[in-house]
Every structure is written in C-alpha cells, then in structure tokens.
N, C-alpha and C positions, 0 to 999 in steps of 0.2 A: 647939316646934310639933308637934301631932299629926297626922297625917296618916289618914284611911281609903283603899281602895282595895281595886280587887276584882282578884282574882290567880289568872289560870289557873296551877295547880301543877303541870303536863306541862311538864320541861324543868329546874325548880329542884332542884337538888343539895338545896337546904333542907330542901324538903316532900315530895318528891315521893319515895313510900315511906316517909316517915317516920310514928312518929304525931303526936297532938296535940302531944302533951308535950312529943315531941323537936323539935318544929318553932317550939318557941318559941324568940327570943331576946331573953332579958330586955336594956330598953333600948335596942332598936331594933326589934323590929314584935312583935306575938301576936294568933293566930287570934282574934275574937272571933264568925264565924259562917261555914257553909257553905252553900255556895249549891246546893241540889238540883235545881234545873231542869236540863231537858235541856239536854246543848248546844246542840241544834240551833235551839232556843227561847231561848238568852240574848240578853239584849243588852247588850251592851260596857258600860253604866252604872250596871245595876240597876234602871233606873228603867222604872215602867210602861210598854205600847205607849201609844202616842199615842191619846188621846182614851178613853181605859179606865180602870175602874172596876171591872170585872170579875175577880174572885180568880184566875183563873186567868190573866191577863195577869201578876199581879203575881209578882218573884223569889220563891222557897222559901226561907227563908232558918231553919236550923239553928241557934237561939243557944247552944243544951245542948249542948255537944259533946262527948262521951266521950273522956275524954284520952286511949284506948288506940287509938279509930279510927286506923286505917292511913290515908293522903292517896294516892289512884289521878290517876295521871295526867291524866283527864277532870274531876277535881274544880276547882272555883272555890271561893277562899276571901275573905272580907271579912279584911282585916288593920286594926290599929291601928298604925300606926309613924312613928317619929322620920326626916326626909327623910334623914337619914345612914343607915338602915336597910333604907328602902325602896330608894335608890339603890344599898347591896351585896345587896339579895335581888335586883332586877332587872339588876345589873351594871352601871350606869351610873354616875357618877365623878358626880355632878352632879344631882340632882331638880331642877328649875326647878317654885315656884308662882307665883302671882300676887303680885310686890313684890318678888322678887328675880331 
C-alpha cells in the first residue's frame, strides 16, 4: 500500500537540513513535491479553500525538485510512502488507514 501525505519537515531528523537526495528512503517514503505556500496560508490537506477556483487559493506545489535543495524547517513536503515508513518518519509504531 502507498501512502501520500503532506509533511511539515521542522522537527524530522530525516529532512530537515537535509537535501532532496539524502531525504530519501528507498522503500519507505520519497519526496515527490514541495509545497511553496506560505505557511500562514496552508491548509492542513492541500486541498483548495472552500468554495474556490481561484489559482491563488490553490497549494504551490514544486514537482521538479533539485536533488541538491537543502529541506528549511518551514518547508512542507508531499511524500510517497509505505505505512511502515511514514509511521518511522513521524515516530509513531503504528499508521492506522481506513480497514485496518
């Protein structure tokens, strides 16, 4: 099972300072985009404000990403990962989706 998931990177030992490159781990999650909205303007899901259509509601989302980028604290990342992957990037022993 794949998982996506949007990942503030302040706090993870993984990414945070690291670049693209090194932030990957094969077989359990890899960057596939960055999120360049401000923080003050994300919302928690990615998904447009309510009732908007308008380009600038919707996230920035980075799918080119230079593997030498350095990951800042402030960045949000879209991840690709295996729930045993996402569970040791966020620390948690455990992902729970829907059916298990």
């Amino acid at each position: 099972m794949l998982l996506f998931a949007a990942v503030e990177v302040a706090g993870h030992s993984a990414l945070e300072g690291r670049t693209i490159a090194e932030s990957v781990r094969p077989g359990a999650w890899r960057v596939i985009a960055l999120d360049t909205t401000s923080p003050d303007d994300r919302r928690p899901d990615l998904a447009m404000a309510p009732g908007g259509d308008d380009a600038a509601q919707q996230p920035a989302l980075v799918w080119d990403l230079h593997p030498g980028y350095v990951l800042k604290p402030q960045d949000r990342l879209v991840l690709a990962a295996t729930r045993r992957g996402l569970a040791e990037l966020l620390g948690r022993g455990r992902v729970r989706t829907s059916g298990s």
